[in-house]
Each structure stands twice: as structure tokens, then as C-alpha cells.
C-alpha positions in Angstrom: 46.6 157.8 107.1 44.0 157.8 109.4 40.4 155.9 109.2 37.2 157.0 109.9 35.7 155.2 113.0 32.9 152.8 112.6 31.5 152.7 116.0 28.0 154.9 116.7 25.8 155.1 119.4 22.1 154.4 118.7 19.6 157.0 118.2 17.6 155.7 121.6 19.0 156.8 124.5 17.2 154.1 126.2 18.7 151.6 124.3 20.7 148.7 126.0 24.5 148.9 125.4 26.8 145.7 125.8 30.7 147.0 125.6 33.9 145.3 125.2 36.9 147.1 125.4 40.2 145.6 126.4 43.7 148.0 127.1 43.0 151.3 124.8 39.6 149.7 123.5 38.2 151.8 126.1 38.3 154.8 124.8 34.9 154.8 122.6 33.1 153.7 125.7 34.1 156.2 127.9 32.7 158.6 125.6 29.6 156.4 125.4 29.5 156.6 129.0 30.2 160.3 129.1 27.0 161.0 126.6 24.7 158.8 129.0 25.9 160.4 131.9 25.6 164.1 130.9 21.8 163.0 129.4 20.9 161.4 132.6 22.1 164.5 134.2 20.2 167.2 132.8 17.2 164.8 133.3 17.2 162.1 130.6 16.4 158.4 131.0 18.8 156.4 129.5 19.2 152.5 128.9 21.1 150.2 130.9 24.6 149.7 129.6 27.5 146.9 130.3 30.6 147.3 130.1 33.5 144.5 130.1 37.4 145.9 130.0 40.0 143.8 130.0 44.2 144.5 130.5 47.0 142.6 132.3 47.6 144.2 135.8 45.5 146.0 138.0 48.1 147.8 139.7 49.9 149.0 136.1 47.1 148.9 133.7 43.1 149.7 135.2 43.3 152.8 133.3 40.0 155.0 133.9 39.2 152.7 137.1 37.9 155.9 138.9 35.8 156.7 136.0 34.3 153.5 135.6 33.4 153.2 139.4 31.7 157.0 138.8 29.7 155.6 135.9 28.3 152.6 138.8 27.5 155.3 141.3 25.5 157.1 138.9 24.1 154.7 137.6 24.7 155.0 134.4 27.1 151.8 133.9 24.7 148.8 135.2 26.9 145.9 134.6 30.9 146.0 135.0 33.0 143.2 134.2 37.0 143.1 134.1 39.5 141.1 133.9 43.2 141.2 135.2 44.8 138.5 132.7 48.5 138.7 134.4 46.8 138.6 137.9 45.5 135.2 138.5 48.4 132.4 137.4 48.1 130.2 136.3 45.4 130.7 134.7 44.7 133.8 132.3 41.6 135.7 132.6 40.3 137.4 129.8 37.2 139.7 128.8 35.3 136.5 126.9 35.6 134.8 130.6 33.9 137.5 132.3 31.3 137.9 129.6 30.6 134.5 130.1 30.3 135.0 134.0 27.4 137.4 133.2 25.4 135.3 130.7 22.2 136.0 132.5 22.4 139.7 131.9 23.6 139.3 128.7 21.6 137.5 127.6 18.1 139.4 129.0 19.6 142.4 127.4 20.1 141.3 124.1 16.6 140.1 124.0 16.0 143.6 124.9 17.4 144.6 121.3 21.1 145.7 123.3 23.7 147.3 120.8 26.4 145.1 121.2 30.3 147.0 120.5 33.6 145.8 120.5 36.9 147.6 120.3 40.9 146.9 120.6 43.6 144.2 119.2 42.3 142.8 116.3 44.6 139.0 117.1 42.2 136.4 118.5 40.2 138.7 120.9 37.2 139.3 118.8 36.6 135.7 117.5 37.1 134.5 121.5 34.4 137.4 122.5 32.1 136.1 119.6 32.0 132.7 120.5 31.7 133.7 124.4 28.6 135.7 122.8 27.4 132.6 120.9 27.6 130.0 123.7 25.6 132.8 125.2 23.0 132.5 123.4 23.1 128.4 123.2 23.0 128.6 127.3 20.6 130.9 128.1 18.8 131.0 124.8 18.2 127.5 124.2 19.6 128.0 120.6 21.9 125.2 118.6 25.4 126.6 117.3 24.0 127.3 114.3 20.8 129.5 115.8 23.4 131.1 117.6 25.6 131.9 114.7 22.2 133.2 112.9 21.5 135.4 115.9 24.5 137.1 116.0 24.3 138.0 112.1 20.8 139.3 112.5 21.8 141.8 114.7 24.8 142.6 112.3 22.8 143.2 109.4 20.9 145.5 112.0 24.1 147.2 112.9 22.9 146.1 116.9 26.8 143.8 116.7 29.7 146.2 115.6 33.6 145.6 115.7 36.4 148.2 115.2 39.6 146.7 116.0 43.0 147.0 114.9 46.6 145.0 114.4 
């Protein structure tokens, strides 16, 4: 059987979007990206938006590359992060490492009330991006683990951090 998604975008198209996406995660966000683009197009402001995508080779895997580079031009994707896992031995780069490269703008745009999203594998992806999101906000936020933690389920109880992944 097949479950209803639980990913939405907010109301405000000016709100800040922060993305994660690894391999097929990506799919949600490119129609995020589509909607801001075709808004922005026909003359609509539209909020920044991040986007982090993560799979193992950039020569076998960057699926949609010339879609994300379209979303820069316009202007629509402010913020692109990725990360090749398989393309840097020894050591494996993943999406919670390039999160963490761009704490700054994290950071400034979840104080701007940014809609966080994550989508893909369900193994230890979303606990690695959470805590790359907590230490996050201990860094730049000043905040103990514990704040952190707190922050984080504030903006789930205001459905501004939501998860869909899958096994």
C-alpha cells in the first residue's frame, strides 16, 4: 500500500526553506523548487531556500545537477550544499558535514522562522542531520545541548522541522 506524504510547503511564499535530501530524497524538493520558481516567475517574491543533497558519485549519481544549478541562476535556490560520499577517500562526506559547513546561514535562517524538511533512507541519516542541526544551534546559537534539543522540538510542535523518510 502506499502512504500519504507528510511533507507540505508553508502557506508564505516568503518563508525560509532549509532542505535535505540525499539519493531519491530529492524529489519533494524539486517540486518545492519548481513552485518557487514558477511564483517568482510570474512576479512573486519568494523566501530564500537551502538546499543540501547528498549521493555517492558525482559522475554516476548528481541526479537533477542541471536543475539545481537553474534553481541558483534564478535565484530561487540561495544556498546549495552537496556532498559526494564515495568521492573523497578516505574520508566519507555526508549531507550532516555540509550542513555543518554552512552553520552561519543556517543558523540566521532558522532565526528567521526557516521550515526545516528532510527526506530519504530512514538508517542513521536523520539522527546524524539532527544532531548536525543541534550543534548548530549550540555553535552559533549560544545554546547548551539541552537548549538545542528544546529548539528543535519547538519548531516541531510548529510543524517548521518535518521528516519523511523510509527503510
Amino acid at each position: 500500500w502506499v502512504k500519504k506524504g507528510t511533507l507540505s510547503m508553508p502557506p508564505d511564499p516568503l518563508a525560509p526553506l532549509i532542505m535535505v535530501g540525499p539519493g531519491t530524497g530529492c524529489a519533494i524538493f524539486r517540486s518545492f523548487l519548481q513552485h518557487r520558481l514558477s511564483l517568482k516567475r510570474q512576479g512573486h517574491a519568494v523566501g530564500p531556500c537551502a538546499f543540501f543533497f547528498g549521493c555517492r558519485s558525482q559522475a554516476t549519481d548528481y541526479i537533477y545537477a542541471h536543475e539545481w544549478q537553474e534553481y541558483l541562476n534564478e535565484g530561487v535556490l540561495t544556498t546549495f550544499g552537496v556532498a559526494f560520499s564515495r568521492d573523497a577517500p578516505p574520508k566519507r562526506v555526508y549531507v550532516q558535514h555540509v550542513i555543518l559547513q554552512q552553520s552561519t546561514t543556517v543558523w540566521q535562517m532558522l532565526q528567521a522562522g526557516a521550515y526545516f524538511y528532510l527526506s530519504g533512507r530512514a538508517a542513521k541519516m536523520p539522527t546524524d542531520v539532527r544532531n548536525a542541526l543541534k550543534e548548530i544551534v549550540q555553535k552559533e546559537g549560544g545554546a547548551t545541548e539541552e537548549a538545542a534539543e528544546e529548539f528543535l522540538k519547538v519548531m516541531e510542535r510548529q510543524n517548521r522541522y518535518s521528516t519523511e523518510t523510509w527503510s
